[in-house]
C-alpha positions as CSV (number, residue, x, y, z in Angstrom):
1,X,102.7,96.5,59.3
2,X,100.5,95.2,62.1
3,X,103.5,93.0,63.3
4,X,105.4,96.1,63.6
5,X,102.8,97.8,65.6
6,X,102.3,94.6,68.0
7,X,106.3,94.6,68.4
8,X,106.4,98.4,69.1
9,X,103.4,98.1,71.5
10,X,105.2,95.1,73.5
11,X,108.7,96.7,73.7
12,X,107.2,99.8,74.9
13,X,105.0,97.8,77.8
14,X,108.1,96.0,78.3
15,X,110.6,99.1,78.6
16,X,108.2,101.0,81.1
17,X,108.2,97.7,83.6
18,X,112.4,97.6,83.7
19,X,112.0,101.4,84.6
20,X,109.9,100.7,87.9
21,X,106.6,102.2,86.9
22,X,105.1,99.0,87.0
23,X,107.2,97.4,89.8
24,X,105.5,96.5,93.0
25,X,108.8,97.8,94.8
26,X,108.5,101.3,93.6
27,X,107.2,102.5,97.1
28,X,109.9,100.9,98.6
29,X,112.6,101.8,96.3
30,X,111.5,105.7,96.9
31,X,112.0,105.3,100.9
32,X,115.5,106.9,102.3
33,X,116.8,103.8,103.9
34,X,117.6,105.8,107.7
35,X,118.8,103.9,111.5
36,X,116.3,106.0,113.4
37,X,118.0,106.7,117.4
38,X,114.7,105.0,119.3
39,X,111.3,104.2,118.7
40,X,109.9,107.2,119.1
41,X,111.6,109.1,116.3
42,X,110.7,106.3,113.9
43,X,107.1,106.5,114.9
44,X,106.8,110.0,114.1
45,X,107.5,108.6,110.5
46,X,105.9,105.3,110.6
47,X,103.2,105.3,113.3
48,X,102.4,101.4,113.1
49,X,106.6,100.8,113.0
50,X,108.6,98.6,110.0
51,X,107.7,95.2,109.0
52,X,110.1,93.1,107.7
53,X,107.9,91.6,104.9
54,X,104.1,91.4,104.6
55,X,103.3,87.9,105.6
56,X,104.7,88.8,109.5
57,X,102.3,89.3,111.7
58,X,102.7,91.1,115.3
59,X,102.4,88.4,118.4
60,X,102.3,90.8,121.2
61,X,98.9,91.7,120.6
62,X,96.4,94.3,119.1
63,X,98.0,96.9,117.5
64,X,96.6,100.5,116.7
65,X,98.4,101.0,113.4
66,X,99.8,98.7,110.3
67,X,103.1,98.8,110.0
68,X,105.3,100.1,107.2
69,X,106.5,97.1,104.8
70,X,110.2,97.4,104.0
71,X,113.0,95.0,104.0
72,X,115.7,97.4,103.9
73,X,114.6,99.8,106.3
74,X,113.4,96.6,108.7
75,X,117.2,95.7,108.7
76,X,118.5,99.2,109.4
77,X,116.3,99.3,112.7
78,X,116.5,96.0,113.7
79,X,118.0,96.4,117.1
80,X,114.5,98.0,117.8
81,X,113.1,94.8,117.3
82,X,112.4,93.9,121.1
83,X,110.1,91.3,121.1
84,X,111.8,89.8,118.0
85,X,108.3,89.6,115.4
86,X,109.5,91.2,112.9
87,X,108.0,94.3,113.3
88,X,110.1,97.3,114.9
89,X,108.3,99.8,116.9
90,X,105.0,98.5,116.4
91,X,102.3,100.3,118.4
């Protein structure tokens, strides 16, 4: 009987991870994926712009905001990418 409930606990843990609630994507998996027309209507959204992943870090300089972290929305925008650091429309 205690197996049972061990088995029953697990699958549930289990079953609640493959559904997202546990996922460290589910942020990203919520955002509508959108090619914004410049800069400035993206940073009405995301002040500090889109970061391609978390580990990049801006070389212009200091910035005022962080940046957004998604892949998906990074590649959408990435024409507005000028100085190529894999942040769009940072400010």
């Amino acid at each position: 009987m205690k197996r049972f409930f061990v088995f029953l606990l697990a699958f549930g843990l289990a079953l609640s991870f493959s559904y997202g609630s546990g996922s460290p994507n589910a942020a990203e998996a919520k955002t509508k994926i959108v090619a914004f027309k410049n800069c400035k209507a993206m940073n009405k959204l995301y002040k500090g712009g889109v970061a391609r992943s978390s580990k990049v870090r801006n070389k212009g300089g200091k910035t005022h905001f962080k940046p957004f972290v998604s892949k998906a929305l990074y590649d959408a925008n990435k024409s507005r990418d000028r100085d190529k650091d894999l942040i769009a429309c940072e400010r």
